[in-house]
N, C-alpha and C positions, 0 to 999 in steps of 0.2 A: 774889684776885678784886677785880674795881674798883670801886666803886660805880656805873660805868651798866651793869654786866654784870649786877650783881646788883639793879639797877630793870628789867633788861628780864626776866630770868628770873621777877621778881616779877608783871608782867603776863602772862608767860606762863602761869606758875601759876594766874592769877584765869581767866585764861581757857579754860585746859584744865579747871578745876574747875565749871566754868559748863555743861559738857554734858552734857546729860540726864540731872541733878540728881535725884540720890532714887532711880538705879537705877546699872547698871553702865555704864560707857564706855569703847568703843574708841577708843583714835584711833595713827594712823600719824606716825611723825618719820623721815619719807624724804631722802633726797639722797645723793648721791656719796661712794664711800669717800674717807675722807678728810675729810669736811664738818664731825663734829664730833658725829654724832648721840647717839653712845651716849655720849658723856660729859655732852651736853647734859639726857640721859635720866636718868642718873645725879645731874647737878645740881638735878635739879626733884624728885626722890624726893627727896633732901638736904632741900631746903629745905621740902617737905611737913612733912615726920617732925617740924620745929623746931614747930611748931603743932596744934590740937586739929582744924584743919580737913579736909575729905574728901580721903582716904587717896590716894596714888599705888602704882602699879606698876609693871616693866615687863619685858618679853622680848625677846630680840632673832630676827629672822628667821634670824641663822646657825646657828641650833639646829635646823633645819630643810633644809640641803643635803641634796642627793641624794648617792648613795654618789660616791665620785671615778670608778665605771666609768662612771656615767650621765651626769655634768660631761662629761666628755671624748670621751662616744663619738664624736661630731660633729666628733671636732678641737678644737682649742683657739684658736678663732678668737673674733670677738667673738658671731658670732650665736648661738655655745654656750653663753657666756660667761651672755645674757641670756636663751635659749630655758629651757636646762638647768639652770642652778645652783641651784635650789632645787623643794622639794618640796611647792607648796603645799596640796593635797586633806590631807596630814598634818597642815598648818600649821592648818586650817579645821575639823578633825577635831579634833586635841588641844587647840587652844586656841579659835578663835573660836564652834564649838557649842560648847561646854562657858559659855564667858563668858556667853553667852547666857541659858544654860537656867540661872545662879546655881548648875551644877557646877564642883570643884574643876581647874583646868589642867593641862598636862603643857607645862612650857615649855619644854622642848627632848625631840629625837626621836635623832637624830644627830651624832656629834662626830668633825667636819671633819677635825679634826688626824690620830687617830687613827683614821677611815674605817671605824668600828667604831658602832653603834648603842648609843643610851644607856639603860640600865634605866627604867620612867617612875619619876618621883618627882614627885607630883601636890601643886601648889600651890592650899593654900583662899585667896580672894579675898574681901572684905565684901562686901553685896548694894548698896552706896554707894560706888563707888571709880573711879578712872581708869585705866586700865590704858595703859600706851603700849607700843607697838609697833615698833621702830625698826630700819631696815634699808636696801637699796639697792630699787627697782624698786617699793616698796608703790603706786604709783599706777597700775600698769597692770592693762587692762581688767580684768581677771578677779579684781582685787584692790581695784578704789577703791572698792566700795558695799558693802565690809565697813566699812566705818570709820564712826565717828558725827562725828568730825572728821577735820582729820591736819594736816600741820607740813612745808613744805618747807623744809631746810635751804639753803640758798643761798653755793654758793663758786664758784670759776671752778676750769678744771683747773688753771690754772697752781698755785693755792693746793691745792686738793685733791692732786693726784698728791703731789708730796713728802710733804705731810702722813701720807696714807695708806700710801706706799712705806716712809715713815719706821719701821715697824711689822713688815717683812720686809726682811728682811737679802737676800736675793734680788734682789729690787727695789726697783733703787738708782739706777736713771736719772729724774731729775725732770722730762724733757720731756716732756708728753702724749703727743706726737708721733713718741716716740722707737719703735722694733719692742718693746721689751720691755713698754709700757703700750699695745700695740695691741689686746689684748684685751679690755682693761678699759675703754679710754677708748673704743673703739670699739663695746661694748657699750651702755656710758649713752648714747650718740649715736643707736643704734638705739630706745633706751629714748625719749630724746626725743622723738624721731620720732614714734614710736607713741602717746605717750601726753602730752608735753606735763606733768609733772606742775606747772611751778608755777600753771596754768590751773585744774588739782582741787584744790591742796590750800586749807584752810581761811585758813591761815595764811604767810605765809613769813618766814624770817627767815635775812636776811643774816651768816651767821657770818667773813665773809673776815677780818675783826679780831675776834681773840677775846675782846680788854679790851673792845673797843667794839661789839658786836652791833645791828644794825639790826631790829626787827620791824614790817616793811614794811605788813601787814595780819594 
């Protein structure tokens, strides 16, 4: 890690710790498969843990899909892509009342891979902590006045697609453009659309270079 990767992640941390101090905090780390979030998530848990200071967490929204009947019944186009792929009334159920009421979490519901439903195994939380949240689509409507902050990730597709294709052996065409990332790139397009997310989020931050990270606001 570089040292400006690791002075930006260090502001990040001051600042994700800075919200609504002395109780619990949501916040969302949104952007594009691909962008770099859950590793971003995983680095600021890291760097917490090295210190005495307020606790991190985090979950991701993929623990949270609909079974693969419901993903697809629509086709697999892009509008199913972003209508369908996840289940959020569960997601709001098992983890953001519970966060709330200072009850213990259930951070995953279903597991994707295996299309099969996960036993709960409920996670205690401090009554002082951040919890982050990180995933594709967290800023639309029905999902941005859950959060007390949140974090747009920031890459272009050209950077994203390979990135995140790199990950499935399936899809191995790095064009946005190309049919086999029509679903997906033409989903966040919709997403866009609709919701605009680096307009809500709190924060952005440009990951297109991963030694050198931008945090724009």
């Amino acid at each position: 890690m570089t040292k400006t990767r690791q002075a930006v992640l260090s502001e990040i941390l001051d600042r994700t710790r800075s919200v609504r101090r002395g109780g619990r905090a949501l916040i969302a780390v949104d952007g594009l498969d691909g962008a770099g979030k859950s590793v971003l998530v995983s680095e600021l848990i890291d760097l917490a843990s090295r210190d005495d200071g307020r606790p991190l967490a985090g979950v991701s929204i993929d623990g949270f899909h609909h079974p693969r009947s419901v993903r697809y019944a629509e086709g697999r186009g892009p509008e199913s892509f972003y209508r369908d792929s996840y289940d959020y009334p569960a997601f709001v159920e098992s983890v953001v009342e519970p966060f709330r009421k200072g009850d213990p979490i259930v951070p995953t519901v279903w597991d994707v891979d295996a299309d099969e439903p996960v036993p709960p195994d409920p996670l205690d939380l401090p009554d002082d902590c951040v919890f982050l949240v990180d995933g594709i689509f967290l800023h639309r409507p029905e999902l941005c006045d859950l959060w007390d902050a949140s974090v747009w990730v920031e890459v272009p597709f050209t950077v994203s697609v390979p990135r995140g294709n790199a990950r499935f052996p399936h899809l191995n065409d790095a064009d946005p453009e190309s049919a086999s990332n029509r679903r997906y790139v033409g989903g966040q397009r919709l997403y866009f659309a609709e919701a605009a997310p680096w307009d809500r989020a709190t924060w952005i931050l440009d990951n297109t270079d991963l030694d050198r990270p931008n945090l724009i606001r």
